[in-house]
C-alpha positions as CSV (number, residue, x, y, z in Angstrom):
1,X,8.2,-122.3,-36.5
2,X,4.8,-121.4,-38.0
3,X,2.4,-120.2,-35.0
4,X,-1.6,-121.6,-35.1
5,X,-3.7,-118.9,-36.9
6,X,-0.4,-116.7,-38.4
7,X,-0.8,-116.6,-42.1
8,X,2.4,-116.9,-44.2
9,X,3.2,-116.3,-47.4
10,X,6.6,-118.8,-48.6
11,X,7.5,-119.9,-52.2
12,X,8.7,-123.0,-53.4
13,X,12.6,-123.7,-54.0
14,X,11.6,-125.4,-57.5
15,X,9.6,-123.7,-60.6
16,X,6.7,-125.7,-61.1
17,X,5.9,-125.5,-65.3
18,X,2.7,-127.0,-66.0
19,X,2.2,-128.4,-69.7
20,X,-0.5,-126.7,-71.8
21,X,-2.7,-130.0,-72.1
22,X,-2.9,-130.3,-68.0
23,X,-3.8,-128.3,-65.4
24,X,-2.5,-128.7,-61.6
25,X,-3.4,-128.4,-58.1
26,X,-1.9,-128.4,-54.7
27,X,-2.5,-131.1,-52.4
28,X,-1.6,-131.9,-48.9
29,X,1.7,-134.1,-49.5
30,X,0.7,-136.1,-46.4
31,X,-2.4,-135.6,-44.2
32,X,-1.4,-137.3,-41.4
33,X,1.6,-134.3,-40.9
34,X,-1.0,-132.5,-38.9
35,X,-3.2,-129.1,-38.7
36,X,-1.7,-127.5,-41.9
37,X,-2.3,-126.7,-45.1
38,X,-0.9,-125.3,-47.9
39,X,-2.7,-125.1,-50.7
40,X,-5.1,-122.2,-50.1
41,X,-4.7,-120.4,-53.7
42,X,-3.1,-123.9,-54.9
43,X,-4.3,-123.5,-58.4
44,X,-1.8,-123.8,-61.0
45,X,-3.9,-123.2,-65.2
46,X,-2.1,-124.7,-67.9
47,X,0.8,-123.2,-69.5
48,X,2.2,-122.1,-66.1
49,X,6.0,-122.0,-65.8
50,X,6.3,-123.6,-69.2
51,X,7.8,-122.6,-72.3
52,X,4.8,-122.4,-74.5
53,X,3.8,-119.6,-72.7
54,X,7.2,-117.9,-72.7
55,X,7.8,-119.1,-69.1
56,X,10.8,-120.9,-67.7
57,X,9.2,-122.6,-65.3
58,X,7.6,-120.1,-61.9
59,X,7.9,-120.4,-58.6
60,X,4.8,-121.9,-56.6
61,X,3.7,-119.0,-53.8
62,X,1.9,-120.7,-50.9
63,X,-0.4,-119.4,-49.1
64,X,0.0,-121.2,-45.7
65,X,-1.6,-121.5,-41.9
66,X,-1.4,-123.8,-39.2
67,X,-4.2,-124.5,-36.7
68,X,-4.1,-126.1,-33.4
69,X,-0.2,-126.4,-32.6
70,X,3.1,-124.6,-33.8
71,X,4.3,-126.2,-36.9
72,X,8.4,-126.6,-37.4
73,X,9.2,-126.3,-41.1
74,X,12.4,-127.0,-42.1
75,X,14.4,-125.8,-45.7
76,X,13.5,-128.1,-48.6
77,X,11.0,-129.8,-46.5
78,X,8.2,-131.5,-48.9
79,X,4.8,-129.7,-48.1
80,X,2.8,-130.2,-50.6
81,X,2.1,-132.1,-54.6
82,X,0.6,-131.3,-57.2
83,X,-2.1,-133.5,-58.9
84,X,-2.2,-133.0,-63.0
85,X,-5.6,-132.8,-64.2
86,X,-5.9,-133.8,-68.5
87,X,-7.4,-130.8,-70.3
88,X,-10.8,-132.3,-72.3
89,X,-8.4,-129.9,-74.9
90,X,-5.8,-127.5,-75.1
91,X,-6.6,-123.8,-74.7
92,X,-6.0,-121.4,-77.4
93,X,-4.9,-119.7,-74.7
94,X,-2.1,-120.4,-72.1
95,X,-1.4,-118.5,-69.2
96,X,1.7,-116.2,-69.8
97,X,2.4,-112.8,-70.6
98,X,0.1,-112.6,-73.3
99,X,-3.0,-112.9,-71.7
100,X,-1.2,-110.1,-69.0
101,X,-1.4,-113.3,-66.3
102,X,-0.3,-112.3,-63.1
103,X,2.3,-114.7,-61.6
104,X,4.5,-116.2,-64.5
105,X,7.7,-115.7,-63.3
106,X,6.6,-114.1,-60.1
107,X,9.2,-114.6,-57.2
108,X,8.1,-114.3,-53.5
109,X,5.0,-111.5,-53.8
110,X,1.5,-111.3,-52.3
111,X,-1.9,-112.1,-54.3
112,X,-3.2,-109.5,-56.1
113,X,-6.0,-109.0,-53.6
114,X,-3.6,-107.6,-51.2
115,X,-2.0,-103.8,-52.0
């Protein structure tokens, strides 16, 4: 149960790998679910997660609040989608270690802004 105005950190159960030619974002998976929102830091460049980039696909770390009411999340419960973008072209370069990226692989951490 998520409590109005807590702030939680949870990561998704699947990798999310985005191609190089797209980028992603988080969206709400369905609006009418209430006060709550995921996708705070719901950026996702390309190359995250995906092979090209030396990634095996990465988890997705939400950044998460709910507002008015207590919110009952359930395991594997759909909270969110992502919505490809087309690059206008592919980037000479992808997110990954070689640009020293900081969440491709990651597991359940918090942003960098936070020590």
């Amino acid at each position: 149960i998520l409590d109005p105005g807590a702030f939680y950190i949870l990561v998704s159960q699947e990798a999310v790998t985005i191609p190089p030619e797209f980028a992603a974002e988080m969206a709400p998976y369905l609006a009418m679910v209430g006060e709550f929102r995921v996708h705070y830091a719901g950026f996702f460049d390309p190359g995250f997660g995906h092979a090209a980039a030396n990634g095996q696909g990465s988890r997705g770390v939400l950044e998460v609040r709910c507002h008015e009411a207590p919110f009952v999340l359930e395991h594997s419960q759909v909270v969110g989608r992502l919505v490809y973008e087309a690059m206008l072209e592919t980037p000479s370069q992808l997110y990954g270690r070689e640009i020293a990226s900081n969440y491709q692989g990651q597991g359940l951490k918090l942003s960098k802004h936070f020590k």
